[in-house]
PDB file with one MODEL, atoms N, CA, C and O in Angstrom:
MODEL        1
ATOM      1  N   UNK A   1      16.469   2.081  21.342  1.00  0.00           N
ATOM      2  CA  UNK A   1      15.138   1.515  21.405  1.00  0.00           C
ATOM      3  C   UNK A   1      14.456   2.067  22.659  1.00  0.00           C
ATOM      4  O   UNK A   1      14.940   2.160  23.787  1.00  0.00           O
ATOM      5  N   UNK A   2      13.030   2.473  22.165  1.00  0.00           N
ATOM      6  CA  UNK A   2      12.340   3.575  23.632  1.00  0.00           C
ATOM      7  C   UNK A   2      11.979   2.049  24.643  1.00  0.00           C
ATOM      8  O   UNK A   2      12.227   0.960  24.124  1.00  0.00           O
ATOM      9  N   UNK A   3      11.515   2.092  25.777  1.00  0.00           N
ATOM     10  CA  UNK A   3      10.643   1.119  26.456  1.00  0.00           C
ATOM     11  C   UNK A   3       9.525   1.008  25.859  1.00  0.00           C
ATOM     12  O   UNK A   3       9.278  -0.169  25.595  1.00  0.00           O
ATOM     13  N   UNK A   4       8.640   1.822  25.492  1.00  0.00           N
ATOM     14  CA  UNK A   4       7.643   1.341  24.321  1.00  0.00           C
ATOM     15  C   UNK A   4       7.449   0.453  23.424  1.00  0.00           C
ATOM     16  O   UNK A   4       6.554  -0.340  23.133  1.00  0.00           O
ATOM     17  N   UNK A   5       8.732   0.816  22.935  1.00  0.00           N
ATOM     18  CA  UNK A   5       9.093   0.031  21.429  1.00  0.00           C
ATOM     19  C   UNK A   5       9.417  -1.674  22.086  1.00  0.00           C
ATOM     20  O   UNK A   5       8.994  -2.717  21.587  1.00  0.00           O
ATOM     21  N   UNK A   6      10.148  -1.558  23.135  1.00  0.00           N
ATOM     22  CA  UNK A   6      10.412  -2.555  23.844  1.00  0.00           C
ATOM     23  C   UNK A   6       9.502  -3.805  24.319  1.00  0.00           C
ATOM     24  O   UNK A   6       9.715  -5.017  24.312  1.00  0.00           O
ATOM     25  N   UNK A   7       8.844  -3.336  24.566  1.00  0.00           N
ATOM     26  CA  UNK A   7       7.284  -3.566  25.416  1.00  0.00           C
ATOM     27  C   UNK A   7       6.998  -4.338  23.831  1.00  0.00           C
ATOM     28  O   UNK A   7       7.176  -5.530  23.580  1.00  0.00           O
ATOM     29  N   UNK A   8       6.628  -3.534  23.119  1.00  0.00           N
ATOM     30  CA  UNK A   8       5.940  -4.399  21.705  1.00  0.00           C
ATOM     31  C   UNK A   8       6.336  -5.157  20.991  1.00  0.00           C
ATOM     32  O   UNK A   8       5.742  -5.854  20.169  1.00  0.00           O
ATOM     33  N   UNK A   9       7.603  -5.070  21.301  1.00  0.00           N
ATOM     34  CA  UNK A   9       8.576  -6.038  20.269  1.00  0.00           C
ATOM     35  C   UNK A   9       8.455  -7.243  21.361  1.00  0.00           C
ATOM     36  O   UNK A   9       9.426  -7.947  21.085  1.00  0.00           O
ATOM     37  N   UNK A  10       8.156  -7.510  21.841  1.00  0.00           N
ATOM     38  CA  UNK A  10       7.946  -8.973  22.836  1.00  0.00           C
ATOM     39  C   UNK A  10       6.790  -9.542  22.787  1.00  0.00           C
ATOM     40  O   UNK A  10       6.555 -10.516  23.502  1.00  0.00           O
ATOM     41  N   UNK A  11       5.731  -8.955  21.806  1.00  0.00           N
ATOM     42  CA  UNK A  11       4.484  -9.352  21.112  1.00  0.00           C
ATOM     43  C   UNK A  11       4.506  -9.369  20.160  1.00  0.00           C
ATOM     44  O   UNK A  11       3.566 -10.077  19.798  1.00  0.00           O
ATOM     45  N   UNK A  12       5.194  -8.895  19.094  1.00  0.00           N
ATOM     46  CA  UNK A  12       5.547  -8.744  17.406  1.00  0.00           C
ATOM     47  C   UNK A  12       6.423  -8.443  16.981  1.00  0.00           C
ATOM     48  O   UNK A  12       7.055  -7.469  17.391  1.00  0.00           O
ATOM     49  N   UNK A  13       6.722  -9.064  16.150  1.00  0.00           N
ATOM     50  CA  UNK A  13       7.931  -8.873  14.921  1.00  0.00           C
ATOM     51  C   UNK A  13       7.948  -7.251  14.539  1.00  0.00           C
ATOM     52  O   UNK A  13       7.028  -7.019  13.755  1.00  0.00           O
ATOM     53  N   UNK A  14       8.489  -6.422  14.763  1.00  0.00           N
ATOM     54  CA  UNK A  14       8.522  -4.788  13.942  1.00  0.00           C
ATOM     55  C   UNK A  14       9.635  -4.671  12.960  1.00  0.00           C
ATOM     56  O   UNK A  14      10.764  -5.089  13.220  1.00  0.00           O
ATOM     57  N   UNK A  15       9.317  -4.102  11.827  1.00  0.00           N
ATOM     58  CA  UNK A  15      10.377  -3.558  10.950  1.00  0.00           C
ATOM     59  C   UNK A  15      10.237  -2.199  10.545  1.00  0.00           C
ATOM     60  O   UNK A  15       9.216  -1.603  10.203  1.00  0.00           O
ATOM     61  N   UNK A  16      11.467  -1.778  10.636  1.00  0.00           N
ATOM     62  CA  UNK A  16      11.304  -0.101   9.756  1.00  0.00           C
ATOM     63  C   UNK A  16      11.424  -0.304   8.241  1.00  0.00           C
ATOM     64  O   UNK A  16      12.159  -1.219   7.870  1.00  0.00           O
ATOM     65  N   UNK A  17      10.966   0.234   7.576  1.00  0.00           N
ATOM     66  CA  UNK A  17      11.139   0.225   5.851  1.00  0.00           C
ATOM     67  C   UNK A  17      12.160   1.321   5.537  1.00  0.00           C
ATOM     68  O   UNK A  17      12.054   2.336   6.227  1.00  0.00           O
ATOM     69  N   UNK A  18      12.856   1.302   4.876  1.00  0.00           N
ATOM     70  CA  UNK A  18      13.704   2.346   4.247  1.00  0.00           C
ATOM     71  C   UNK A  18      13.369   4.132   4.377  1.00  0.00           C
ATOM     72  O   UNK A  18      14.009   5.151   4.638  1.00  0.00           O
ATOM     73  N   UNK A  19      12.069   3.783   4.044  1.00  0.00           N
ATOM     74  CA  UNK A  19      10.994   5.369   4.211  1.00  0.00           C
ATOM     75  C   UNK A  19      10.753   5.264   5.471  1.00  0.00           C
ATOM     76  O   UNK A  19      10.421   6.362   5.919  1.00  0.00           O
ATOM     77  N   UNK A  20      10.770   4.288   6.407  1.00  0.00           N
ATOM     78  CA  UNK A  20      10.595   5.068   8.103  1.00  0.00           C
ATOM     79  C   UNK A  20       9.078   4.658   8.164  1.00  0.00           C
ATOM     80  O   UNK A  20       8.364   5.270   8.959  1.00  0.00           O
ATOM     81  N   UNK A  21       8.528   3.657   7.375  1.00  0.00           N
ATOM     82  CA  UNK A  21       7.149   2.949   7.974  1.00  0.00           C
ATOM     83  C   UNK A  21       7.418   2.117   8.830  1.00  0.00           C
ATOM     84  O   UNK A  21       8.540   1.673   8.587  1.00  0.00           O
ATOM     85  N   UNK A  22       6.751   1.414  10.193  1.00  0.00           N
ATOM     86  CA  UNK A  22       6.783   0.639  10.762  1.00  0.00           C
ATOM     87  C   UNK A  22       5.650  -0.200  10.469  1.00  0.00           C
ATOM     88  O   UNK A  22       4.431  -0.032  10.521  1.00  0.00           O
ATOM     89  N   UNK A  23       6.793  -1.639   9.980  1.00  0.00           N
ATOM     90  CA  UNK A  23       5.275  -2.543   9.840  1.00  0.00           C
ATOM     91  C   UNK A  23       5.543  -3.331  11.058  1.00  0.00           C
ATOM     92  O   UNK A  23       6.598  -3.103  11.651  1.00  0.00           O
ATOM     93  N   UNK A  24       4.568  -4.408  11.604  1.00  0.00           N
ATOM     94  CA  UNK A  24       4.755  -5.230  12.808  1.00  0.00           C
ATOM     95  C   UNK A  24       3.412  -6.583  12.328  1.00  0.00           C
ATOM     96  O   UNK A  24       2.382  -6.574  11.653  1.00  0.00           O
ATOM     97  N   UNK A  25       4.237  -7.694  13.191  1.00  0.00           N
ATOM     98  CA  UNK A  25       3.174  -8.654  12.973  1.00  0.00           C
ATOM     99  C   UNK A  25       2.790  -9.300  11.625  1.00  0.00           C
ATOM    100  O   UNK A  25       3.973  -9.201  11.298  1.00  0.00           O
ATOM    101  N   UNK A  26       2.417  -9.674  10.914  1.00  0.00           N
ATOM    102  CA  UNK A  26       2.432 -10.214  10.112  1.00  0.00           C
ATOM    103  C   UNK A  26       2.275  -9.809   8.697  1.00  0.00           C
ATOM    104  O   UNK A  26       1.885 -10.495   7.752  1.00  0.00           O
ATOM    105  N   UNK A  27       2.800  -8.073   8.729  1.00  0.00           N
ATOM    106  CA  UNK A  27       2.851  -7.405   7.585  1.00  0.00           C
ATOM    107  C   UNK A  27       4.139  -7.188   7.852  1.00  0.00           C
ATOM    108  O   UNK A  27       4.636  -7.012   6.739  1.00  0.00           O
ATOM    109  N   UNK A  28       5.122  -7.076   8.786  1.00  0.00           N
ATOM    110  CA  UNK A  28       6.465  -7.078   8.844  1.00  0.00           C
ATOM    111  C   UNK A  28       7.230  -8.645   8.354  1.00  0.00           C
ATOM    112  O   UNK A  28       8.402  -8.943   8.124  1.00  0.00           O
ATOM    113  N   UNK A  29       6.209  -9.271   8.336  1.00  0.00           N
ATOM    114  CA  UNK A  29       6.955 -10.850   7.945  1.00  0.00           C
ATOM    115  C   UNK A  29       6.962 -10.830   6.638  1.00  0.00           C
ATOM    116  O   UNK A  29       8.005 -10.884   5.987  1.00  0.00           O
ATOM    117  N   UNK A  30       5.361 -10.718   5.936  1.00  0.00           N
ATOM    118  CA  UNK A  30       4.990 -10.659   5.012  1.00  0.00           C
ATOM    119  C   UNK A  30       6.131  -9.847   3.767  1.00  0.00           C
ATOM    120  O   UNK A  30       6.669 -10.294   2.754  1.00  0.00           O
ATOM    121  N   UNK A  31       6.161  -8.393   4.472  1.00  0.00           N
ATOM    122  CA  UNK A  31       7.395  -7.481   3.541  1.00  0.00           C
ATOM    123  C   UNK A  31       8.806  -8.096   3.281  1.00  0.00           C
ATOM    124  O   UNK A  31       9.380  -8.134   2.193  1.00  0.00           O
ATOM    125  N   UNK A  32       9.328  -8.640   4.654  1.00  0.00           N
ATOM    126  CA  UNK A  32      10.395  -9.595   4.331  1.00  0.00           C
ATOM    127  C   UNK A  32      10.374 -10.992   3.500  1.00  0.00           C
ATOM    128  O   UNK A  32      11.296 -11.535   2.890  1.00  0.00           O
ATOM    129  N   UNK A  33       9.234 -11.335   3.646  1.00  0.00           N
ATOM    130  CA  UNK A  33       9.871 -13.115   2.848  1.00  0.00           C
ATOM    131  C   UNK A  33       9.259 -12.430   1.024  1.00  0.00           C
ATOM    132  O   UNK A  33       9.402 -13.215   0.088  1.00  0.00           O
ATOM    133  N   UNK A  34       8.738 -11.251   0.775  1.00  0.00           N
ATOM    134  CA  UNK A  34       7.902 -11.063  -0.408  1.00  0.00           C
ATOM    135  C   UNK A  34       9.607 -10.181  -0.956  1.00  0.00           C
ATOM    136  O   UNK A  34       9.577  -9.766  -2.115  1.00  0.00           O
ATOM    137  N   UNK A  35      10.725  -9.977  -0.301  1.00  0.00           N
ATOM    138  CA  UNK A  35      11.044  -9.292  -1.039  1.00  0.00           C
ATOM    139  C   UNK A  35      12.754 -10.498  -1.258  1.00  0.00           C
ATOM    140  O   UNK A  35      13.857 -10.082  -1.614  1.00  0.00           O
ATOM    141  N   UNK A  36      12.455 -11.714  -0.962  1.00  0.00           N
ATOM    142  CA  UNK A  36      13.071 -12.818  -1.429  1.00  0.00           C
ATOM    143  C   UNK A  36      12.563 -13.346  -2.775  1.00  0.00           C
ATOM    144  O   UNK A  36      11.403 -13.757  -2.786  1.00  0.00           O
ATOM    145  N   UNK A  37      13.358 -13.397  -4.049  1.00  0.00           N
ATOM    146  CA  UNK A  37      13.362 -13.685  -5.401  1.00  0.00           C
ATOM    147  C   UNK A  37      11.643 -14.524  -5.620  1.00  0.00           C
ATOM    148  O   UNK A  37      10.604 -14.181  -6.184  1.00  0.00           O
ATOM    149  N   UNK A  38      12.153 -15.954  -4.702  1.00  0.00           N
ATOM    150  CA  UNK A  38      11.661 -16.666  -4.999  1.00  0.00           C
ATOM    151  C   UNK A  38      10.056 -16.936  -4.366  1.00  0.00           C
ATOM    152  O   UNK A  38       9.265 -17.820  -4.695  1.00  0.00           O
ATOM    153  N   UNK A  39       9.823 -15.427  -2.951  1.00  0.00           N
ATOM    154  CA  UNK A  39       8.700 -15.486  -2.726  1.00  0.00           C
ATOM    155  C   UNK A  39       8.069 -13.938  -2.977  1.00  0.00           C
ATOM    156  O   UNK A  39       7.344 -13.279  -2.231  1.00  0.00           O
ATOM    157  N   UNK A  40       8.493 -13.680  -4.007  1.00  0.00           N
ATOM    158  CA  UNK A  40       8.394 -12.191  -4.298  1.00  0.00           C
ATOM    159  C   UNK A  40       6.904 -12.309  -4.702  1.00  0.00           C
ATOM    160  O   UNK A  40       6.351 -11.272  -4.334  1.00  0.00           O
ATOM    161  N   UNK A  41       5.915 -13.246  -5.382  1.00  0.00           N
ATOM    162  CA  UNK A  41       4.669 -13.447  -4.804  1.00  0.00           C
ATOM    163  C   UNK A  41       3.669 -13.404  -4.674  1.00  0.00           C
ATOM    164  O   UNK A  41       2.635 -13.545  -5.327  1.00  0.00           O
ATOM    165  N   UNK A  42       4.241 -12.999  -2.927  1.00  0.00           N
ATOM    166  CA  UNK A  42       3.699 -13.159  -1.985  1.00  0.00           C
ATOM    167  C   UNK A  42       3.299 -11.424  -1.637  1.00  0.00           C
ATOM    168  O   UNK A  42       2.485 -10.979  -0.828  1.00  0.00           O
ATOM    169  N   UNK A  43       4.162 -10.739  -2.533  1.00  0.00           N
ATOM    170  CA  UNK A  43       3.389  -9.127  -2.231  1.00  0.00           C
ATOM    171  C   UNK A  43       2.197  -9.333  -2.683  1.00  0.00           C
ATOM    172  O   UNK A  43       2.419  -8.759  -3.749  1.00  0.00           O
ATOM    173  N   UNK A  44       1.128  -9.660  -2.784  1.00  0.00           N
ATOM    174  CA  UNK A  44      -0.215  -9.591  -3.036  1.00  0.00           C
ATOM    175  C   UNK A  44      -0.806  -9.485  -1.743  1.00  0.00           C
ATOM    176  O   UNK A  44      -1.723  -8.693  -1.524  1.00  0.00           O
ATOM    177  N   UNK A  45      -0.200 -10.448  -0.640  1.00  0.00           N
ATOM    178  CA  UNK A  45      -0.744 -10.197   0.477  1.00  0.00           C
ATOM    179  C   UNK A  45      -0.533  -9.299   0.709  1.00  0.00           C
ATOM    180  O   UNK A  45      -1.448  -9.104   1.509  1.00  0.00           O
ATOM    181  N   UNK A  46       0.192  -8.091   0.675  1.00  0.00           N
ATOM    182  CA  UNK A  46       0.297  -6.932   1.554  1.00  0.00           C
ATOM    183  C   UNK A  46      -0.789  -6.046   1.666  1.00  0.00           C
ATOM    184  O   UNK A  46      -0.762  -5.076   2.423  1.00  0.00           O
ATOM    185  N   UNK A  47      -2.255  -6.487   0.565  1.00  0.00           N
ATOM    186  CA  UNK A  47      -2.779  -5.788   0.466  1.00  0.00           C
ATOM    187  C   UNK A  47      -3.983  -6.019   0.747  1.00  0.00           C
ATOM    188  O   UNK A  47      -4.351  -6.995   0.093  1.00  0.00           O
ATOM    189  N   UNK A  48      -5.151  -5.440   1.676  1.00  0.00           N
ATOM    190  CA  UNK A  48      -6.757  -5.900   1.879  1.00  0.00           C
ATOM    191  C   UNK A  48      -7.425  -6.067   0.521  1.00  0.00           C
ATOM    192  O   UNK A  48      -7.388  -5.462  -0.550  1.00  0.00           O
ATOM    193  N   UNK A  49      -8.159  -7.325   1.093  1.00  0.00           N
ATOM    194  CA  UNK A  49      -8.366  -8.031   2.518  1.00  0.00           C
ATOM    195  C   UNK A  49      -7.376  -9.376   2.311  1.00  0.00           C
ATOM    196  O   UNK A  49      -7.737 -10.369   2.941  1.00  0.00           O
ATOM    197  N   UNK A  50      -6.451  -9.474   1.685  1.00  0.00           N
ATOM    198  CA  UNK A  50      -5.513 -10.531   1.738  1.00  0.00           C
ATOM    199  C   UNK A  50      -4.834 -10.088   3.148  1.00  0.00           C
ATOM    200  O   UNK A  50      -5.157 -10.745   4.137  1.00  0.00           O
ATOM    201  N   UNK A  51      -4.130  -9.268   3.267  1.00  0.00           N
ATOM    202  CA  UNK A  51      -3.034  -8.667   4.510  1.00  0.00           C
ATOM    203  C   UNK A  51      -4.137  -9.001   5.807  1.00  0.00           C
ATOM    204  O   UNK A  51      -3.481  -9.208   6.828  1.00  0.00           O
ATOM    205  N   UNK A  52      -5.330  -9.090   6.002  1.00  0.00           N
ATOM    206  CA  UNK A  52      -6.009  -9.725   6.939  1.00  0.00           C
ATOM    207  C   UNK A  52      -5.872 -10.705   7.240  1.00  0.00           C
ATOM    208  O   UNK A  52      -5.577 -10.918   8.416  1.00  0.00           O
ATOM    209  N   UNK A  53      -6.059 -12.063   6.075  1.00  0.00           N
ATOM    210  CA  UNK A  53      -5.682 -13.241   5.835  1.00  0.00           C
ATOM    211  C   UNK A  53      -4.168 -13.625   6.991  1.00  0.00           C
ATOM    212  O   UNK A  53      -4.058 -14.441   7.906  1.00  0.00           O
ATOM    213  N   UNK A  54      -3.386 -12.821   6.532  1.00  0.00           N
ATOM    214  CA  UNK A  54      -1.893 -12.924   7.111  1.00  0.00           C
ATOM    215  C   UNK A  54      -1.835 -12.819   8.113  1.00  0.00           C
ATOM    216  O   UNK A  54      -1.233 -13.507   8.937  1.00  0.00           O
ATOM    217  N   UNK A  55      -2.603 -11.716   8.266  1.00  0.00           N
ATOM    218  CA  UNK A  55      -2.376 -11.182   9.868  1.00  0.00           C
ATOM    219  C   UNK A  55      -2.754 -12.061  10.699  1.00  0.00           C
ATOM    220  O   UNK A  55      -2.056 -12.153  11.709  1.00  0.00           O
ATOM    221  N   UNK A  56      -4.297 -13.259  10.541  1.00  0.00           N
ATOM    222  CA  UNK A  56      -4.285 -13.714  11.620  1.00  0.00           C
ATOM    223  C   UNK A  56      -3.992 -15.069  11.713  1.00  0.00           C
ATOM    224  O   UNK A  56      -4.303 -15.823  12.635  1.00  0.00           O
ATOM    225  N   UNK A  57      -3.294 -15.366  10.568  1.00  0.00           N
ATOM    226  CA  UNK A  57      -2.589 -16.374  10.684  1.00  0.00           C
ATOM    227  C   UNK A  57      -0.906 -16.231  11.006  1.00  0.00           C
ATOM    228  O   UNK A  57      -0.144 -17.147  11.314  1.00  0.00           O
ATOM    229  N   UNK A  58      -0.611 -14.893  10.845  1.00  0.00           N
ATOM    230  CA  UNK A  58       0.386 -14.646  12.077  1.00  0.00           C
ATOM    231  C   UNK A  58      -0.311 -14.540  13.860  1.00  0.00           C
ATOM    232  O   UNK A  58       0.515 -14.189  14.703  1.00  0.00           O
ATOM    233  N   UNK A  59      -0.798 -14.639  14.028  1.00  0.00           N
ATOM    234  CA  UNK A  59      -1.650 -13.971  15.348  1.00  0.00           C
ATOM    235  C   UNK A  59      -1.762 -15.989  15.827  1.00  0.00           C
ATOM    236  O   UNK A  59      -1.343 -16.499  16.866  1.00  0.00           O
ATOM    237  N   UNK A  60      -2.476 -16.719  14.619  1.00  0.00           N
ATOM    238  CA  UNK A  60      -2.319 -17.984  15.176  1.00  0.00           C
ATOM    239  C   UNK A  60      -1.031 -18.867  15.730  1.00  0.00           C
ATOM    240  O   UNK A  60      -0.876 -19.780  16.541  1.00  0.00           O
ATOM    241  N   UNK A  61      -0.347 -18.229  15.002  1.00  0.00           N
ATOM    242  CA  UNK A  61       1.102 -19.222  14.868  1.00  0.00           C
ATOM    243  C   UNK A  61       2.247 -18.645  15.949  1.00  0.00           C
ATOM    244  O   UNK A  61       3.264 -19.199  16.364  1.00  0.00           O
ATOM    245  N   UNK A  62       1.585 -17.065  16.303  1.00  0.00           N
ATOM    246  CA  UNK A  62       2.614 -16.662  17.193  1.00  0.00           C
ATOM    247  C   UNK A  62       2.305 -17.192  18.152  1.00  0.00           C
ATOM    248  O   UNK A  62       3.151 -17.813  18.795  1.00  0.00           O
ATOM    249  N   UNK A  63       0.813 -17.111  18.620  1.00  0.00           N
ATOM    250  CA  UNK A  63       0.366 -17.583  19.966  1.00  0.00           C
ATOM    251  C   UNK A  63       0.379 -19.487  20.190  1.00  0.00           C
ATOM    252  O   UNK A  63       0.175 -20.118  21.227  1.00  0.00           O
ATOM    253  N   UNK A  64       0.647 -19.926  19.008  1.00  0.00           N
ATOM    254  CA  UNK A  64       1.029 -21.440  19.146  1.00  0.00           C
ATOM    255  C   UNK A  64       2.263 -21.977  18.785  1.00  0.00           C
ATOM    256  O   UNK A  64       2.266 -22.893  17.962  1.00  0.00           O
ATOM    257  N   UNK A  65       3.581 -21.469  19.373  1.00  0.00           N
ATOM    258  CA  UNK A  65       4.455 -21.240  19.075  1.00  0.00           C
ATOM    259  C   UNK A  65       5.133 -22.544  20.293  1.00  0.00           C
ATOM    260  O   UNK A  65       6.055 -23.333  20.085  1.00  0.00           O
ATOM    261  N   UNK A  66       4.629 -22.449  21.041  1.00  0.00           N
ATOM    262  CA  UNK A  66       5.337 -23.458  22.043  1.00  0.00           C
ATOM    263  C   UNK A  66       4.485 -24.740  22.024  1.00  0.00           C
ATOM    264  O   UNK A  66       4.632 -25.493  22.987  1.00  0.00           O
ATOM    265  N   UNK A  67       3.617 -25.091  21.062  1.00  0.00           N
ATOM    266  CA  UNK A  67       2.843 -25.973  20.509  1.00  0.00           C
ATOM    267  C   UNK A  67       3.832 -26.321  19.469  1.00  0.00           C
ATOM    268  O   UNK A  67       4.542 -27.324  19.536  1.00  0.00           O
ATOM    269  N   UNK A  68       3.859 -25.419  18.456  1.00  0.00           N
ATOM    270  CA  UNK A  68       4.693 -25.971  16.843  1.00  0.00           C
ATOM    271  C   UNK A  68       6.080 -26.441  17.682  1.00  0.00           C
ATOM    272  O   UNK A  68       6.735 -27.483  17.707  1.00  0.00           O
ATOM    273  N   UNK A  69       6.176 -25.286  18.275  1.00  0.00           N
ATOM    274  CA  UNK A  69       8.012 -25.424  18.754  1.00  0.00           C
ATOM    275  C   UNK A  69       8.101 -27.197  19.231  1.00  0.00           C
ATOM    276  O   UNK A  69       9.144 -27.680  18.791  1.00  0.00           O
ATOM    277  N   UNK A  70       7.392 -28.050  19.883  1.00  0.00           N
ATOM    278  CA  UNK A  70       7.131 -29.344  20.271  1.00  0.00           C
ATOM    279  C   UNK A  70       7.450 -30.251  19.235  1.00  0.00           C
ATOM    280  O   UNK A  70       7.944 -31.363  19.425  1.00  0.00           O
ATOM    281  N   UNK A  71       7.139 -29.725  18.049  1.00  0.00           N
ATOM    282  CA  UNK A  71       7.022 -30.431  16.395  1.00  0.00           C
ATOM    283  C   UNK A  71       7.657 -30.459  15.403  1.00  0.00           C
ATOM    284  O   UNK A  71       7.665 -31.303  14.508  1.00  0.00           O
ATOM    285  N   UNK A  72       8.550 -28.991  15.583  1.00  0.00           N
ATOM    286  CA  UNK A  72       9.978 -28.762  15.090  1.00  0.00           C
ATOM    287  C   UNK A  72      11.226 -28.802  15.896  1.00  0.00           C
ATOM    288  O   UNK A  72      11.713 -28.185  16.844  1.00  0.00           O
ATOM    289  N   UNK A  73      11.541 -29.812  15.099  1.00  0.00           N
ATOM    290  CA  UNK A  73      12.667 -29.358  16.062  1.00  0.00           C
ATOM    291  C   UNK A  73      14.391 -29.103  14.999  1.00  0.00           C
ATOM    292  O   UNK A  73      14.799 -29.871  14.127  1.00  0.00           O
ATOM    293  N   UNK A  74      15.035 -27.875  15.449  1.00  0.00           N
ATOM    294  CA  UNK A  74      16.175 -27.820  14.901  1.00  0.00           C
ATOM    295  C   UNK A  74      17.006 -28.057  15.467  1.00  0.00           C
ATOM    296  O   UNK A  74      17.017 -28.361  16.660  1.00  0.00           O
ATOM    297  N   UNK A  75      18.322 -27.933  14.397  1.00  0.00           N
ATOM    298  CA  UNK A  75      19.715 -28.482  15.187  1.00  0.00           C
ATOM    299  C   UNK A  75      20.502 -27.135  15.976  1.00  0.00           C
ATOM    300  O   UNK A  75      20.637 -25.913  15.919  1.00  0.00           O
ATOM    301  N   UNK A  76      20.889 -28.327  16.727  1.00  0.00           N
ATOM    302  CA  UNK A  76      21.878 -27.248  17.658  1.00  0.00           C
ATOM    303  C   UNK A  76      22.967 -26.312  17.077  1.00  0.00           C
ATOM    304  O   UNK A  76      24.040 -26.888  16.903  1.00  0.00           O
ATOM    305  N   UNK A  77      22.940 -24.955  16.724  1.00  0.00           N
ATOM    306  CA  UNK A  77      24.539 -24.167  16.098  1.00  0.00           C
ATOM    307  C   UNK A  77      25.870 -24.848  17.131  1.00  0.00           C
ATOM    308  O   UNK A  77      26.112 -25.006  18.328  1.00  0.00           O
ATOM    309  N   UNK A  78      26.348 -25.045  16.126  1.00  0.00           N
ATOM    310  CA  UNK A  78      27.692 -25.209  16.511  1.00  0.00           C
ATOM    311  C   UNK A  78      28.585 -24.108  17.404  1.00  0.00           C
ATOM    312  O   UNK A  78      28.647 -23.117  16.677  1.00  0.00           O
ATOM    313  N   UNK A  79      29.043 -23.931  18.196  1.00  0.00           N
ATOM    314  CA  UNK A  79      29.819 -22.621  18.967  1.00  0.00           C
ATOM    315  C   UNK A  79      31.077 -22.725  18.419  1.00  0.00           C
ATOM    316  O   UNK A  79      31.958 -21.926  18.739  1.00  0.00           O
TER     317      UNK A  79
ENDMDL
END
């Protein structure tokens, strides 16, 4: 991983695709939960002006994350 890559991944989610696209942010989320059976979907968003839609409601939820985090709460993993 370059320092670049580094640097960005501490602001967004990045994924490589099989073909070597990098998606990030809320088209990297989007590709993952759309290619689960049951939210398969959800590929509609991948595409404008839906994938806008996503994006900034990833953009909301990342930046209110220690807000939600207050509201969820999970259980501890076991060690």
């Amino acid at each position: 991983m370059t320092d670049e890559l580094m640097r960005r991944c501490e602001h967004a989610v990045h994924l490589i695709t099989e073909s070597g696209e990098v998606l990030r942010a809320g088209r990297a989320t989007l590709y993952v939960l759309s290619s689960l059976p049951r939210l398969a979907w959800l590929r509609v968003f991948l595409y404008p002006p839906l994938v806008w839609a996503a994006e900034g409601v990833y953009w909301l939820v990342a930046r209110s994350r220690g807000v939600i985090g207050r509201f969820v709460s999970l259980p501890d993993s076991a060690e």
